[in-house]
TORVO-504213 format. One record per atom (N, C-alpha, C, O): atom name; x, y, z. Coordinates in nm, 4 decimals. Atoms other than C-alpha are relative to their C-alpha. Last residue first. Example, Ala and Ser with C-alpha at 12.3 -4.5 7.8 and 13.67 -1.06 7.14 Angstrom:
<recs>
  at         X         Y         Z
   N   -0.0820   -0.1190   -0.0060
  CA    1.3670   -0.1060    0.7140
   C   -0.0770    0.1090    0.0730
   O   -0.0261    0.2198    0.0899
   N    0.0890   -0.1190    0.0000
  CA    1.2300   -0.4500    0.7800
   C    0.0900    0.1200    0.0000
   O    0.1936    0.1181    0.0665
</recs>
This chain:
<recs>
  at         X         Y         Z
   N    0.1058   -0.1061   -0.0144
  CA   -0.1341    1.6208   -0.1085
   C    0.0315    0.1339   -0.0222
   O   -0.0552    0.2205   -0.0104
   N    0.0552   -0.0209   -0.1196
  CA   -0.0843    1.5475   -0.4104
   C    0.0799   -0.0484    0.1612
   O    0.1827   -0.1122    0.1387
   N   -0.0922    0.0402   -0.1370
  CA    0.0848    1.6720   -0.6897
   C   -0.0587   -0.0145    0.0719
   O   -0.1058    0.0929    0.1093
   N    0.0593   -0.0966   -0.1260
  CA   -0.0788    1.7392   -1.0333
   C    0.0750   -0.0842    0.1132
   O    0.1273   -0.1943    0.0960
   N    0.0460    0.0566   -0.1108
  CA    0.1610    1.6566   -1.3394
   C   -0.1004    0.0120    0.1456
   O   -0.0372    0.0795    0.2268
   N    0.1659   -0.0351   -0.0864
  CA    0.2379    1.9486   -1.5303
   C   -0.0846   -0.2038    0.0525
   O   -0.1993   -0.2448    0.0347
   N    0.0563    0.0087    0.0789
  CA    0.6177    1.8680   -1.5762
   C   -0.1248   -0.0578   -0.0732
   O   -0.1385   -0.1613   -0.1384
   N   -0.0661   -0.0755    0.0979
  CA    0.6973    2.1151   -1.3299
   C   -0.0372   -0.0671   -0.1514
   O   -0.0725    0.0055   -0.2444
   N    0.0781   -0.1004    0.0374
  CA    0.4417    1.9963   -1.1080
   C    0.0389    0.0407   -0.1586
   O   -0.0278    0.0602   -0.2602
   N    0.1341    0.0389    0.0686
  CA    0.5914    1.6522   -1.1122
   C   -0.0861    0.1111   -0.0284
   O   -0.1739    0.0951   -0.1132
   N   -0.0579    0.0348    0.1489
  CA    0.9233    1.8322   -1.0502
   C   -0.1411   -0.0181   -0.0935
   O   -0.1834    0.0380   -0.1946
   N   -0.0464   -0.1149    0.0823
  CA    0.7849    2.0368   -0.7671
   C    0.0437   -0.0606   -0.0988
   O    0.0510    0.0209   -0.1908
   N    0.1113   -0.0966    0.0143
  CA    0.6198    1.7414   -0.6145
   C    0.0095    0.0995   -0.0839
   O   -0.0767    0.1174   -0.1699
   N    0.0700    0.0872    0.0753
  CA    0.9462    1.5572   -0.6057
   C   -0.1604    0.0501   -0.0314
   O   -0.1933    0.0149   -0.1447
   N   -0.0879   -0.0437    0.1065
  CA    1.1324    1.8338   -0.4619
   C   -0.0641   -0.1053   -0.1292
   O   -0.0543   -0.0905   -0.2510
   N    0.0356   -0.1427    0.0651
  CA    0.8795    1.8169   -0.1506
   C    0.0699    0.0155   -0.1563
   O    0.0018    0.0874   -0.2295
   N   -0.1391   -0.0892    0.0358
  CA    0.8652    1.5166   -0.1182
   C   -0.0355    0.0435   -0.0395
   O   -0.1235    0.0353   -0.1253
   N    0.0001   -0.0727   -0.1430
  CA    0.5159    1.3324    0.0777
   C    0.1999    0.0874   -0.0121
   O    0.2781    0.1197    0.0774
   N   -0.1231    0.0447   -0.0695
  CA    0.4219    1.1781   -0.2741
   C    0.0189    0.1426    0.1329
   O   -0.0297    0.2556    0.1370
   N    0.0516   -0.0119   -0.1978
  CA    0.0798    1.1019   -0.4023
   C    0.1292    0.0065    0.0204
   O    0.1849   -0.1021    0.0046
   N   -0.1235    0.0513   -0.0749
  CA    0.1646    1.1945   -0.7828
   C   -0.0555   -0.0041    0.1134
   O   -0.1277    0.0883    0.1510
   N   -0.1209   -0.0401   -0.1156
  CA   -0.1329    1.2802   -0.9973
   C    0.0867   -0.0735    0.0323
   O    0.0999   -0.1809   -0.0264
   N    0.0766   -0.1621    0.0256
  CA   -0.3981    1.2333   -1.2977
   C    0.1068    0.0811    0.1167
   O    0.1320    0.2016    0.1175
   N    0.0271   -0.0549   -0.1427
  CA   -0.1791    0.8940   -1.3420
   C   -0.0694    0.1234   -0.0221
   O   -0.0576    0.1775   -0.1321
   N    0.1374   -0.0742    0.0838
  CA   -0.1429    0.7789   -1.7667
   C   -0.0613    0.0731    0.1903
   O   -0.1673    0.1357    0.1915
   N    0.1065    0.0730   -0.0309
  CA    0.1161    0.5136   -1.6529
   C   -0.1816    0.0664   -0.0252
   O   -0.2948    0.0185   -0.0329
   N    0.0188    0.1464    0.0886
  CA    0.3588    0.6593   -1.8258
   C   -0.1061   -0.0824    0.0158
   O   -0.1603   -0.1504   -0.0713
   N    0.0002   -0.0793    0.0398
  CA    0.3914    0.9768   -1.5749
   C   -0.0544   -0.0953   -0.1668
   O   -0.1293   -0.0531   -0.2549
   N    0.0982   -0.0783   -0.0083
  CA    0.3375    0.8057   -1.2933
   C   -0.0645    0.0495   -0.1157
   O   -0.1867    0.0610   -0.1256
   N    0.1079    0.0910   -0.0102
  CA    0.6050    0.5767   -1.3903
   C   -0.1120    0.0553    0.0340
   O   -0.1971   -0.0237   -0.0070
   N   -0.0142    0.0346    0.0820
  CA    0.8353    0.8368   -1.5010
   C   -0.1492   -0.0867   -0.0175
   O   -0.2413   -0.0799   -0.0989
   N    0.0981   -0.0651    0.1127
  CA    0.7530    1.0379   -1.2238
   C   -0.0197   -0.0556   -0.1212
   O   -0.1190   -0.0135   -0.1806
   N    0.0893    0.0158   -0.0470
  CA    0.9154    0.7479   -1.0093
   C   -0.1213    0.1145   -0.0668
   O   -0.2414    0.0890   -0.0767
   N    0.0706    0.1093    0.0245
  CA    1.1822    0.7125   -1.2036
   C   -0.1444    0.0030    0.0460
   O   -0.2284   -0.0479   -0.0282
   N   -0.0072    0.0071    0.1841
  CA    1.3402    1.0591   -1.2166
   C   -0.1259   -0.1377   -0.0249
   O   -0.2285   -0.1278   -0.0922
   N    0.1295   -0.0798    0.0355
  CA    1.2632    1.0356   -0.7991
   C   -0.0324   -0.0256   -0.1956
   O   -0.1249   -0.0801   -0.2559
   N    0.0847    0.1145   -0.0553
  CA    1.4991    0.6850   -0.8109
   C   -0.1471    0.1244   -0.0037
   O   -0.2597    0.0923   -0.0418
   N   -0.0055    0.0779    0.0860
  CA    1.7668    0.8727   -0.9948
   C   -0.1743   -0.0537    0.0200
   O   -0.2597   -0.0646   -0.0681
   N   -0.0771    0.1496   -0.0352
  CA    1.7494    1.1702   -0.7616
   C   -0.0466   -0.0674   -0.0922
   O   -0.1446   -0.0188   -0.1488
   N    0.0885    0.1424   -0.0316
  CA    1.6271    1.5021   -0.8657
   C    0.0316   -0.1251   -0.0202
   O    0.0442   -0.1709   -0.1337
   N   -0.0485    0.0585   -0.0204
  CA    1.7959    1.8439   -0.8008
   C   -0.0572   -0.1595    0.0211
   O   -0.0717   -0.2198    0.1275
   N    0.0005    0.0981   -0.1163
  CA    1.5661    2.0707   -0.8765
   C    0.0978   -0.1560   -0.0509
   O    0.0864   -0.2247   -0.1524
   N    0.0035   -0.0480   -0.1104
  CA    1.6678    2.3524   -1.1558
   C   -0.0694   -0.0724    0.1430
   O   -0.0864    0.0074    0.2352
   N   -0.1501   -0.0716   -0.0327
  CA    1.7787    2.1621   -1.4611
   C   -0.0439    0.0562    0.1618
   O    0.0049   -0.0127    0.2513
   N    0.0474   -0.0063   -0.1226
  CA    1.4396    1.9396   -1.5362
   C    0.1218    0.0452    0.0759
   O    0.1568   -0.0222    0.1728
   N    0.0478   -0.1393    0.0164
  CA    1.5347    1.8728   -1.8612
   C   -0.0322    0.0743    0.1082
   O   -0.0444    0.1920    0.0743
   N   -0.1120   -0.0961    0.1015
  CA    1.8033    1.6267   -1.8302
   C   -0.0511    0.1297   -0.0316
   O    0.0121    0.2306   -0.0628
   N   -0.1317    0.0083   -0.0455
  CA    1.6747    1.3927   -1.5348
   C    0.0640    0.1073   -0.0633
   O    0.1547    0.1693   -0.0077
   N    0.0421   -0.1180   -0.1706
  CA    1.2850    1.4140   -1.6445
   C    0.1505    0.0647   -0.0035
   O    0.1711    0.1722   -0.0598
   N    0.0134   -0.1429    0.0575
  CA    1.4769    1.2765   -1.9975
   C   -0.0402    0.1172    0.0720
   O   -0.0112    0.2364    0.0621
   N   -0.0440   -0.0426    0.0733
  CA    1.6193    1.0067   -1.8086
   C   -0.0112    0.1372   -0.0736
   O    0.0703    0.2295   -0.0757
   N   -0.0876   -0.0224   -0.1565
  CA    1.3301    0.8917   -1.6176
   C    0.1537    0.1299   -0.0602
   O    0.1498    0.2511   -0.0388
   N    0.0313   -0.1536   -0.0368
  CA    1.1640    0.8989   -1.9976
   C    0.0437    0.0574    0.1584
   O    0.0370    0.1753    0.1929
   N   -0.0520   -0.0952    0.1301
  CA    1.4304    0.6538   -2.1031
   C   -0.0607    0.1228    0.0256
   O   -0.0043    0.2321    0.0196
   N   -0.1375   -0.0280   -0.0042
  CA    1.3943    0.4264   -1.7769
   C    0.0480    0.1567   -0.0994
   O    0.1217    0.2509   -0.0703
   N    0.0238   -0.0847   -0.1557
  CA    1.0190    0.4056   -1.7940
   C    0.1344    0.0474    0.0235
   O    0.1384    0.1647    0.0606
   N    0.0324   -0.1223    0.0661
  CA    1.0805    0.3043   -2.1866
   C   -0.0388    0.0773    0.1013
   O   -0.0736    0.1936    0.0810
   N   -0.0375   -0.1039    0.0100
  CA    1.3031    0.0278   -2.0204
   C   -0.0801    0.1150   -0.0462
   O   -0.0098    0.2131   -0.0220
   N    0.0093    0.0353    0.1588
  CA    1.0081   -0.1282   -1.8463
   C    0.1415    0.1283   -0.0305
   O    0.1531    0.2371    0.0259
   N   -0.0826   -0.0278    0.0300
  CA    0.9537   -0.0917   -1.4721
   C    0.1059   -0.0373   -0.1382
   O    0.2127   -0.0983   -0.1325
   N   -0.1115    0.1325    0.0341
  CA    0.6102   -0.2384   -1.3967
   C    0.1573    0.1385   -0.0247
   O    0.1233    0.2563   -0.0134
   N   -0.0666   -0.0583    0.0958
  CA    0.3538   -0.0245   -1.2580
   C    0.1216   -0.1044   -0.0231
   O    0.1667   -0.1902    0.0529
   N   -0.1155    0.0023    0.0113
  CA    0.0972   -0.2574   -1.0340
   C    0.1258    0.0597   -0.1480
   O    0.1401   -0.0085   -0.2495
   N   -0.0879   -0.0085    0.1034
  CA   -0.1992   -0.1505   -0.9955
   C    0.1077   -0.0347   -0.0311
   O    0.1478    0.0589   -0.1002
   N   -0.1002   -0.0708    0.1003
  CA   -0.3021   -0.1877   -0.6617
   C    0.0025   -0.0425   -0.0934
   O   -0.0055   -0.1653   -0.0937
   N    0.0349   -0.0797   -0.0171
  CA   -0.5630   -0.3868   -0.4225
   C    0.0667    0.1272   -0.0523
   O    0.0255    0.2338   -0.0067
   N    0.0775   -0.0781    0.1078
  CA   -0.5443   -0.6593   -0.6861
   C   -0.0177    0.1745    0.1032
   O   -0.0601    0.2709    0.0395
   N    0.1310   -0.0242   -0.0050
  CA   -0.4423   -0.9208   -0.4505
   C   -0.1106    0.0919   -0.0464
   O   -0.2315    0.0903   -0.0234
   N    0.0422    0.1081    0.0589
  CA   -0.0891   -0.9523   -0.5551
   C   -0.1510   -0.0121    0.0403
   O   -0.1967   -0.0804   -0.0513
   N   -0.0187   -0.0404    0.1708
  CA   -0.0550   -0.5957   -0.4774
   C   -0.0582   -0.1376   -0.0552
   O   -0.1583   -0.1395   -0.1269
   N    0.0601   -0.0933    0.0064
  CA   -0.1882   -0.6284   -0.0547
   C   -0.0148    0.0373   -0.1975
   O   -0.1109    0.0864   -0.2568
   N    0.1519    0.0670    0.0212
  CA   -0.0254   -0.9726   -0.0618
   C   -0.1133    0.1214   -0.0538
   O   -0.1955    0.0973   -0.1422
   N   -0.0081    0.0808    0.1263
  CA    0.3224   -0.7795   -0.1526
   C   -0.1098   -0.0747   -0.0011
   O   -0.1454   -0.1059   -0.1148
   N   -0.0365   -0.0767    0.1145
  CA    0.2638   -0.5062    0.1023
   C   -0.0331   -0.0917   -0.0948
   O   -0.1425   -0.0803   -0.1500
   N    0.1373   -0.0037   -0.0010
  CA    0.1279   -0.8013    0.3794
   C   -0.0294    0.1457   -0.1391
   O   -0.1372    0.1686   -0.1940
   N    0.1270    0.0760    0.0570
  CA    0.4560   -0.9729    0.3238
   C   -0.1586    0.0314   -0.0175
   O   -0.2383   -0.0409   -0.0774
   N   -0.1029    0.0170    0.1679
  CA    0.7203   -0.6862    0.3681
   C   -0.1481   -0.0820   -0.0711
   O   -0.2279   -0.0447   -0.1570
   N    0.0224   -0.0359    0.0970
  CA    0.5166   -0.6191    0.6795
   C   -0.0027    0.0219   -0.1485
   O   -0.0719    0.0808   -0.2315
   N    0.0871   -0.0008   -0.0185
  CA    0.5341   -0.9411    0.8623
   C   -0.1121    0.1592   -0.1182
   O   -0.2175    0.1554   -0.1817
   N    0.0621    0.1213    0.0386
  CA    0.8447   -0.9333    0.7913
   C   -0.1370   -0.0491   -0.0499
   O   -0.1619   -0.1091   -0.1545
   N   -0.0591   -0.0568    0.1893
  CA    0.9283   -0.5841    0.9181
   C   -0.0264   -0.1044   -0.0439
   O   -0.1450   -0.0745   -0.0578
   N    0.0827   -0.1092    0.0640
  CA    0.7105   -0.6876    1.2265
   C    0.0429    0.0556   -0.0916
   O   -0.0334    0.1240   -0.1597
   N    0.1049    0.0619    0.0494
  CA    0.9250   -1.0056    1.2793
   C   -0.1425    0.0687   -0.0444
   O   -0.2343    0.0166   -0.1077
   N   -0.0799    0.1167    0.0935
  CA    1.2577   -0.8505    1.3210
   C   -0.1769   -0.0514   -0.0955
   O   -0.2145   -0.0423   -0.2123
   N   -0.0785    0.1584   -0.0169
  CA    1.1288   -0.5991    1.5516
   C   -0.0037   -0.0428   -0.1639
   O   -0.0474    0.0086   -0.2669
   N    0.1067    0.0715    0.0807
  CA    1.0340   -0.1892    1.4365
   C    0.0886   -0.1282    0.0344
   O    0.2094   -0.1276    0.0107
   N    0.1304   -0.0480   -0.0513
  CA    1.2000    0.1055    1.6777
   C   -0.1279   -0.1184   -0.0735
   O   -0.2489   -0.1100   -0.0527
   N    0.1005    0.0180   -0.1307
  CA    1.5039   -0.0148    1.7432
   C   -0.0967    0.0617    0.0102
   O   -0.1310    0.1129    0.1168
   N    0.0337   -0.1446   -0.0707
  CA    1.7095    0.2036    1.4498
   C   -0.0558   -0.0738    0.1710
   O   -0.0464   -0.0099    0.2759
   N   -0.1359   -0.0321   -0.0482
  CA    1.8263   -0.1169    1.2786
   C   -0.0255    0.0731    0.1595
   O    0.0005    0.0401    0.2752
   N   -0.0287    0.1058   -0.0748
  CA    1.4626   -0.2091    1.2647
   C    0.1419   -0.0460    0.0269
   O    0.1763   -0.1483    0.0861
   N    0.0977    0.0310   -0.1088
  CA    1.3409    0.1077    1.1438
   C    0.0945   -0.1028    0.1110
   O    0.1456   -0.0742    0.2193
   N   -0.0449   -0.1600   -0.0754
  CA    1.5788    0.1226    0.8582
   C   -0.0470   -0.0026    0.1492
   O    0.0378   -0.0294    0.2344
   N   -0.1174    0.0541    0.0061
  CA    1.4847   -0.2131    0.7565
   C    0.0847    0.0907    0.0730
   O    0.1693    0.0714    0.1603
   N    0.0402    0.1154   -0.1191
  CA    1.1042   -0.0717    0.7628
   C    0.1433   -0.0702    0.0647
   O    0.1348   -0.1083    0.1815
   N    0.0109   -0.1119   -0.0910
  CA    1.2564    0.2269    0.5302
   C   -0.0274   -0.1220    0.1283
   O    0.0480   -0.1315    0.2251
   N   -0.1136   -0.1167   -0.0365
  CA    1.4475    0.0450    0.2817
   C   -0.0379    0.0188    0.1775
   O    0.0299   -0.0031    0.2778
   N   -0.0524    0.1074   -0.0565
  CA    1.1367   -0.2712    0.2420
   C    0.1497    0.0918    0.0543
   O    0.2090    0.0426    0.1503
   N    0.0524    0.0245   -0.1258
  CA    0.9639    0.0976    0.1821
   C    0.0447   -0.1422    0.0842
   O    0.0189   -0.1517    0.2041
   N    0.0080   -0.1581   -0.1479
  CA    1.1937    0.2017   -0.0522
   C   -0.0828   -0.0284    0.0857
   O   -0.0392    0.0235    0.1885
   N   -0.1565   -0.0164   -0.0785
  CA    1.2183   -0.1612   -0.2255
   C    0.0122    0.1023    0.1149
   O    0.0371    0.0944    0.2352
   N   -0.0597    0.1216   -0.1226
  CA    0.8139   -0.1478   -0.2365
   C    0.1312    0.0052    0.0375
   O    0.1577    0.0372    0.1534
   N    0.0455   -0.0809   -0.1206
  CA    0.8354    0.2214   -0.4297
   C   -0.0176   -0.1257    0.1109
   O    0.0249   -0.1103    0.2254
   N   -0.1515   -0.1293   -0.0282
  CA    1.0842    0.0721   -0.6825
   C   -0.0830    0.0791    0.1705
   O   -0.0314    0.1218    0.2738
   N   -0.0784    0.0817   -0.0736
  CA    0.8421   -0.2452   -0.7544
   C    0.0711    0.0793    0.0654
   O    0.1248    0.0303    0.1647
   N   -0.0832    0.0664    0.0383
  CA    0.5644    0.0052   -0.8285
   C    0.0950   -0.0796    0.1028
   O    0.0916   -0.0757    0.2258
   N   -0.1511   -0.0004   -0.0436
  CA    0.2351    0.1716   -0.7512
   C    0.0994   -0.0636   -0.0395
   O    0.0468   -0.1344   -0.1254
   N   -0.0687    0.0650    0.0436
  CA   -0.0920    0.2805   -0.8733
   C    0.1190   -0.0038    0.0660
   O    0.1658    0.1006    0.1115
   N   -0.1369   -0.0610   -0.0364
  CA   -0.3924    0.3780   -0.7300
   C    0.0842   -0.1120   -0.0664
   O    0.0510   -0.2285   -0.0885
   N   -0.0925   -0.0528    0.0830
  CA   -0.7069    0.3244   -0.9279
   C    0.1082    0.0568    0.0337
   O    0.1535    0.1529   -0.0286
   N   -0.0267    0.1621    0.0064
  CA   -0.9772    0.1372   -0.6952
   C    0.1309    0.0270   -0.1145
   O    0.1790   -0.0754   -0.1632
   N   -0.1090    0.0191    0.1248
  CA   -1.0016    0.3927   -0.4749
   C    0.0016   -0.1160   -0.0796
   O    0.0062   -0.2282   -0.0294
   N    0.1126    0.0151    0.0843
  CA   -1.2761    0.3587   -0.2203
   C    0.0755    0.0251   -0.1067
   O    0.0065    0.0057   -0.2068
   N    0.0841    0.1068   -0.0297
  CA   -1.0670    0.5245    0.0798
   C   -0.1012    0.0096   -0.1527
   O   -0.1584    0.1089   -0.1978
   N   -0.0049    0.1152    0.1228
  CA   -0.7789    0.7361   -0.1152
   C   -0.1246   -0.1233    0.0055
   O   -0.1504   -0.2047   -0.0832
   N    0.0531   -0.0498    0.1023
  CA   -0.8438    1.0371    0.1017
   C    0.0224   -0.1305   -0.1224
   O   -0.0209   -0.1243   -0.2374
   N    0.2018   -0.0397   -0.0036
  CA   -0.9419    0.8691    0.4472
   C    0.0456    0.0785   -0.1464
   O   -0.0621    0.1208   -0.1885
   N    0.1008    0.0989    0.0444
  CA   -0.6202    0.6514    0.4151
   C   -0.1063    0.0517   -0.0438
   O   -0.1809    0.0041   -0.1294
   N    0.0366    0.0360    0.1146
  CA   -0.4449    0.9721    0.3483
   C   -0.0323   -0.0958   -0.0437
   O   -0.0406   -0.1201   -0.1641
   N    0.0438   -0.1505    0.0647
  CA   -0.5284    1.1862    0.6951
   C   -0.0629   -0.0999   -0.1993
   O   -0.1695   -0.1029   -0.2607
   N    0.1623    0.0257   -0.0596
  CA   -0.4677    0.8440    0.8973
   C   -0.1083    0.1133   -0.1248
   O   -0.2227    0.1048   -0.1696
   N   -0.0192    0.1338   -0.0059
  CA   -0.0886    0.8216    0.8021
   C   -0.1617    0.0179   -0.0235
   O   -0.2047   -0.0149   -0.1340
   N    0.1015    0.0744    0.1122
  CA   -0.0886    1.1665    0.7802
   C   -0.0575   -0.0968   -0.0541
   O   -0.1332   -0.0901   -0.1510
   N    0.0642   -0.0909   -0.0073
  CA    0.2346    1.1998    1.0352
   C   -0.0808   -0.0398   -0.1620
   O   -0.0387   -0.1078   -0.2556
   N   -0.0573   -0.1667   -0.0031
  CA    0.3533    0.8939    1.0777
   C   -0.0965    0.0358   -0.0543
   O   -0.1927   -0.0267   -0.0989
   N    0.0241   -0.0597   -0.0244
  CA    0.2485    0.4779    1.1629
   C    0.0656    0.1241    0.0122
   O    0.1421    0.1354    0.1079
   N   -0.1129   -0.0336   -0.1202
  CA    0.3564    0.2227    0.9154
   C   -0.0683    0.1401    0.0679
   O   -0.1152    0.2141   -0.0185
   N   -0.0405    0.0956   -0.0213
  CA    0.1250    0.0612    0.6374
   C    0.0825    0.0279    0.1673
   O    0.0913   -0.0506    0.2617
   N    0.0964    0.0549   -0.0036
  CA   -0.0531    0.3599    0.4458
   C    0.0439   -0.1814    0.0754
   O   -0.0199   -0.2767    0.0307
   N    0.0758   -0.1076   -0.0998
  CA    0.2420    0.6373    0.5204
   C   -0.1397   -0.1551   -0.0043
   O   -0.1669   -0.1825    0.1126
   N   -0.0033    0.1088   -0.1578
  CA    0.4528    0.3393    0.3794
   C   -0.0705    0.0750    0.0735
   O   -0.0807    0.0359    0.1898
   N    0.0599    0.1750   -0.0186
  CA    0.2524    0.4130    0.0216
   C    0.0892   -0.0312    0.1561
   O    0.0441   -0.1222    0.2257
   N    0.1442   -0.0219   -0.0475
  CA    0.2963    0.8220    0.0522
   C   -0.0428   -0.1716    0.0487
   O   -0.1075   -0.2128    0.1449
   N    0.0208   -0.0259   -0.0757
  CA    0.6609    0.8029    0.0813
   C   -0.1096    0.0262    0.0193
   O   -0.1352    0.0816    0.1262
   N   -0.0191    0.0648   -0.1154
  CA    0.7022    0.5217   -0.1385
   C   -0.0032    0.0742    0.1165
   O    0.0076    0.0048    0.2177
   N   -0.1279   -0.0349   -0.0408
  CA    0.5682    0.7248   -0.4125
   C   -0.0096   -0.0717    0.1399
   O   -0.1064   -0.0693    0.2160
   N   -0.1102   -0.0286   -0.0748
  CA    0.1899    0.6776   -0.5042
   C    0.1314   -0.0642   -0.0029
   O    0.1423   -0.1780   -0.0486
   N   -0.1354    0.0666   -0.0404
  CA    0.0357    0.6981   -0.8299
   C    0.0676    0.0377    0.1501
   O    0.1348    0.1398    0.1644
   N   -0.0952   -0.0668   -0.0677
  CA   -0.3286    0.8174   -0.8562
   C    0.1127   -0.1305    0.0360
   O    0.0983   -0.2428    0.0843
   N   -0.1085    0.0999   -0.0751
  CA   -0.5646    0.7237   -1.1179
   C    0.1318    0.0595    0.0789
   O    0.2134    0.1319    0.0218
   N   -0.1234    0.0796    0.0322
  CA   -0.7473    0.9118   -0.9802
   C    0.0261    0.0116   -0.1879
   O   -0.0027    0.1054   -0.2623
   N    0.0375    0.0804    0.0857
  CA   -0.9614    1.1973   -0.8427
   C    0.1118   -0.0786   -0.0708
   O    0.2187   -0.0224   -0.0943
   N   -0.0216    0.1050   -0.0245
  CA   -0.8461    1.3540   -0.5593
   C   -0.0345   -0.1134   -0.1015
   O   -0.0150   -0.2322   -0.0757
   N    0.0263    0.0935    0.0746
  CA   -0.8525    1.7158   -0.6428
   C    0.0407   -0.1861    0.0163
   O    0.1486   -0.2198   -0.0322
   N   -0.0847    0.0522    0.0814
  CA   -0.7212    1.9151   -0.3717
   C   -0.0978   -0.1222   -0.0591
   O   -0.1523   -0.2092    0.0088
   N   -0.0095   -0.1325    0.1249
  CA   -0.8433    2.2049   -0.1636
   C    0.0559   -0.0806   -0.1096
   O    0.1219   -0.0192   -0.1934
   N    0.1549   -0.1298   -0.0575
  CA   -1.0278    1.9891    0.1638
   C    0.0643    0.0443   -0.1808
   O   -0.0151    0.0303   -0.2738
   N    0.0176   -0.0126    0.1377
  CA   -0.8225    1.6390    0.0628
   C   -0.1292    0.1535   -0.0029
   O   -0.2458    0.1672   -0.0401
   N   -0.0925    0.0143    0.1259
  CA   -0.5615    1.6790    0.2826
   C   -0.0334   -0.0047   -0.0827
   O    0.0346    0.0142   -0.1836
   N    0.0988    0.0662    0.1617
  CA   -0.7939    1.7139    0.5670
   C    0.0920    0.0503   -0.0855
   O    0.1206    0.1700   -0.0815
   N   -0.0182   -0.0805    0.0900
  CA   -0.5330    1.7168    0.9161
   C   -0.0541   -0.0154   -0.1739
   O   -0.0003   -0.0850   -0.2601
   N    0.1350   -0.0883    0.0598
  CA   -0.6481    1.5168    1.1579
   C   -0.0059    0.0859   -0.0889
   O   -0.1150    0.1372   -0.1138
   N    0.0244   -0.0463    0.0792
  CA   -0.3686    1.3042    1.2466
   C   -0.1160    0.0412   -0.0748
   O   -0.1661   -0.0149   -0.1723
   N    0.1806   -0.0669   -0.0745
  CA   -0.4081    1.0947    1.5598
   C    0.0231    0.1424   -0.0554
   O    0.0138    0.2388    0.0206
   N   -0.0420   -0.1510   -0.0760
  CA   -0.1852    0.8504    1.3774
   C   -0.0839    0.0470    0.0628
   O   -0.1916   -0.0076    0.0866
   N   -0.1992   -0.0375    0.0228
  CA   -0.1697    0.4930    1.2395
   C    0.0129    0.0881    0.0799
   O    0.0882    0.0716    0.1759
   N   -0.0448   -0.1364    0.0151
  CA   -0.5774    0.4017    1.3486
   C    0.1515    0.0040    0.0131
   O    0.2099   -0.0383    0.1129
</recs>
């Protein structure tokens, strides 16, 4: 158990895949915060989540982060870096690749998408969702949710 998060995330929300998570839903499934526990129990039995190289970096980010911070050792970011990348190379993901034509529609998110302010690395990450044929976004941003809504994407949770 990550958390002592009880909160059902999947009571009003369609869970049906293929679902892409965002590096802030995928370290929620590795590192202990809020929902941590909430969105193992909605993806349990998945066999259609998808993720990318871009959402590992952000979470090799965030663990790195951590272990500046004093709250994660040397050898437990390590330890996690490697059980991420066994976790993909073992089929329990999809793996989205980063192709320019993920780049080009990142890009076009980027240009039409005037009223939220959306980082390079969000642009991308709908891209790949969005390319990859996903029925949703798993991501734990808010502005990133609202984009993927915006261009009709479903958002979870």
């Amino acid at each position: 158990m990550k958390t002592a998060s009880d909160r059902n995330i999947t009571a009003d929300k369609d869970w049906t895949g293929p679902l892409y998570l965002d590096a802030s839903a995928l370290v929620k499934l590795y590192l202990p915060e809020p929902d941590s526990d909430a969105l193992d129990a909605a993806i349990q039995g998945h066999s259609d989540l998808i993720v990318s190289d871009l959402a590992i970096t952000e979470i090799v980010s965030a663990i790195s982060r951590r272990r500046r911070e004093g709250t994660l050792d040397g050898i437990s970011c390590a330890r996690l870096h490697r059980k991420i990348l066994a976790d993909i190379e073992g089929g329990l993901y999809v793996k989205n690749e980063l192709l320019p034509e993920i780049h080009r529609e990142a890009e076009r998110f980027l240009q039409a998408i005037d009223d939220i302010a959306l980082r390079a690395a969000d642009a991308l990450h709908l891209a790949l969702a969005s390319l990859a044929g996903a029925a949703a976004i798993v991501t734990y941003d808010p502005k990133l949710a609202a984009a993927a809504t915006r261009i009709g994407l479903n958002s979870l949770p």
